[in-house]
Structures are given as structure tokens and as C-alpha cells.
TILOLO-44377 format. One line per 4 residues: number of its first residue (from 1); for each residue z, x, y of N, C-alpha, C. Coordinates in nm, 2 decimals, decimal comma, always signed. Layout:
REM residues N
NUM) Z X Y Z X Y Z X Y  ... $
***
This chain:
REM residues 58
1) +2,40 -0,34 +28,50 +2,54 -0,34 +28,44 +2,52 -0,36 +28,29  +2,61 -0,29 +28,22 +2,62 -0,29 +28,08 +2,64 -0,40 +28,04  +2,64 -0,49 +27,91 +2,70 -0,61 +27,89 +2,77 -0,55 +27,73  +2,87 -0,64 +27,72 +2,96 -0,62 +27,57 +2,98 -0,75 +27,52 $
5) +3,00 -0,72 +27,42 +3,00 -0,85 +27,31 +3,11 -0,85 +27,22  +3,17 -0,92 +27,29 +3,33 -0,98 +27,22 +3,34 -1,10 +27,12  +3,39 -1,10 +26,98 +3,41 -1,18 +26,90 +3,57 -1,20 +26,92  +3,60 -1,31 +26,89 +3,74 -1,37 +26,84 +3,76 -1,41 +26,70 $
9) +3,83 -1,32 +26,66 +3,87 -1,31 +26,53 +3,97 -1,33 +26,44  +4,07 -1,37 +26,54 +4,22 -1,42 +26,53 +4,24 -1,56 +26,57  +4,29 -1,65 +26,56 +4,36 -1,77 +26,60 +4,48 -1,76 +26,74  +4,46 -1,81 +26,84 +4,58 -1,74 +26,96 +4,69 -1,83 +26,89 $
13) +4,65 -1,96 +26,81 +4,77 -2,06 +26,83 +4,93 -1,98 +26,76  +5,05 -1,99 +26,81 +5,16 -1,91 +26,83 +5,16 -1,78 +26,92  +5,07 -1,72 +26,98 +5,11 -1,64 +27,02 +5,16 -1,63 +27,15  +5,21 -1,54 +27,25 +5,24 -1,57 +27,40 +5,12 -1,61 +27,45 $
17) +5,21 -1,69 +27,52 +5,09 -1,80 +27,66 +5,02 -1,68 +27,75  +5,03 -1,56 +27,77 +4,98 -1,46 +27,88 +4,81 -1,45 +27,78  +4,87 -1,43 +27,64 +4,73 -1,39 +27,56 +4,70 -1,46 +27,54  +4,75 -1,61 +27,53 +4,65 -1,74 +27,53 +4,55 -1,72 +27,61 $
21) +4,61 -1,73 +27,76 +4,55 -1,74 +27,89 +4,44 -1,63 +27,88  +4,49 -1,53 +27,82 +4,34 -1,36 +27,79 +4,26 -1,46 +27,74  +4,27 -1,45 +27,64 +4,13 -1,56 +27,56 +4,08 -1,61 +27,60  +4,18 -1,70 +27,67 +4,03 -1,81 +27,75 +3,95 -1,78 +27,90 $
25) +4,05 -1,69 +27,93 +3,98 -1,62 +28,09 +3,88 -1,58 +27,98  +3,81 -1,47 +27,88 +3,74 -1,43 +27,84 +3,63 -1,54 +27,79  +3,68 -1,65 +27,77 +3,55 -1,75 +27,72 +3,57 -1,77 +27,60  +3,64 -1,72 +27,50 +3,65 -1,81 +27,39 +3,75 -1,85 +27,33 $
29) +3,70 -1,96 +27,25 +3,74 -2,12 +27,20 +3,79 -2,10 +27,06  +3,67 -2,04 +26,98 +3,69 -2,11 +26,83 +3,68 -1,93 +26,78  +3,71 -1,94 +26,67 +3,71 -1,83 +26,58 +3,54 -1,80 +26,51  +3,50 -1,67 +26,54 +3,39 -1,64 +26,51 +3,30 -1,66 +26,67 $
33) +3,35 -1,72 +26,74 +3,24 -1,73 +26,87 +3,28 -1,58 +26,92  +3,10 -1,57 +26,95 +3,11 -1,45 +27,06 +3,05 -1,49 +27,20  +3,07 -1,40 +27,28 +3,11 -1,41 +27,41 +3,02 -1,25 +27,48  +2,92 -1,25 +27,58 +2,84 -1,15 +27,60 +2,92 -1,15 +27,77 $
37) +2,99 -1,06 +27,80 +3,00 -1,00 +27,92 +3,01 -0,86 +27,99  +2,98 -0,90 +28,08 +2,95 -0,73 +28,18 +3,11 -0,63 +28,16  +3,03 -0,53 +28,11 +3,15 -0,41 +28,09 +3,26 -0,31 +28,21  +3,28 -0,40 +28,24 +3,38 -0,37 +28,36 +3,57 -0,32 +28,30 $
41) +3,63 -0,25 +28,40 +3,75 -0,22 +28,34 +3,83 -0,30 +28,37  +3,83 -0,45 +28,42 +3,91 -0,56 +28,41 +3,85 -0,60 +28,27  +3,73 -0,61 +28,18 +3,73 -0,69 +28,11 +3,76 -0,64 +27,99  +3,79 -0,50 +28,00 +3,83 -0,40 +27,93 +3,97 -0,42 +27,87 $
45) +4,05 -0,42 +27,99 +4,18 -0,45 +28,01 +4,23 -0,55 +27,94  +4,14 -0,66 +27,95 +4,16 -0,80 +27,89 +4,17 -0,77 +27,75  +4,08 -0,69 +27,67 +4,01 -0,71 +27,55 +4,12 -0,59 +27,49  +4,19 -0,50 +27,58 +4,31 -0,40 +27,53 +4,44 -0,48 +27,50 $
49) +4,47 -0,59 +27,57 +4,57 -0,65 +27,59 +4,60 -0,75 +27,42  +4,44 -0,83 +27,42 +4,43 -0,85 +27,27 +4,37 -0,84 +27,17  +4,35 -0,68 +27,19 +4,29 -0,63 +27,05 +4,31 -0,64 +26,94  +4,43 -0,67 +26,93 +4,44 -0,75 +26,74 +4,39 -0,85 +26,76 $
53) +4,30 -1,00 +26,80 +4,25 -1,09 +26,82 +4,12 -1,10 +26,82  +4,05 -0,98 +26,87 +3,93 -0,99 +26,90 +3,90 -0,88 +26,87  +3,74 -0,85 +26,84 +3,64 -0,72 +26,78 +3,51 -0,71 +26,90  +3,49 -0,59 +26,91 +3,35 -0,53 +27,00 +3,25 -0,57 +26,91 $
57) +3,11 -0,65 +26,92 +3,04 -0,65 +26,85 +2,90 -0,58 +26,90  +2,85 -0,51 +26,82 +2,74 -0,38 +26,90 +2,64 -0,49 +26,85 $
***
């Protein structure tokens, strides 16, 4: 299985509790932590839902 590398790049604090909850189902905490997980279309989903928040890192 592929793996992808998600950065958090935005702050969730104010925004809806659903995208809070994306965040941290995804694993991250702090701004600038990345996060290495398998490229599946649930986690895809996740990372479509807050894509102004977070970046693909190759």
C-alpha cells in the first residue's frame, strides 16, 4: 500500500467541530507536524474535506 504524507498547516482553533474532529482522526496536533498514512479513499476524503488546513508532502 502507498503511504502519503500529510502536513498541517493551518490552526483548526475556530473552525467547525466536524473539521476539528478531521484533524485529529488524521493524527495531527501542532502546526508543521506531519503525519505518514496509507493512501486510501477514506483518507483522501478526510484530507478533501480540509484542504485549506493541510498540504500533501511528497
Amino acid at each position: 500500500m502507498t503511504m502519503i504524507k500529510i502536513k498541517l498547516v493551518k490552526s483548526p482553533i475556530g473552525k467547525t467541530e466536524k473539521h476539528r474532529r478531521t484533524i485529529e482522526a488524521l493524527g495531527l496536533r501542532k502546526i508543521g507536524q506531519v503525519v505518514e498514512k496509507n493512501d486510501t479513499p477514506q483518507i483522501r476524503g478526510m484530507i478533501h474535506q480540509v484542504d485549506y488546513m493541510v498540504e500533501i508532502v511528497d
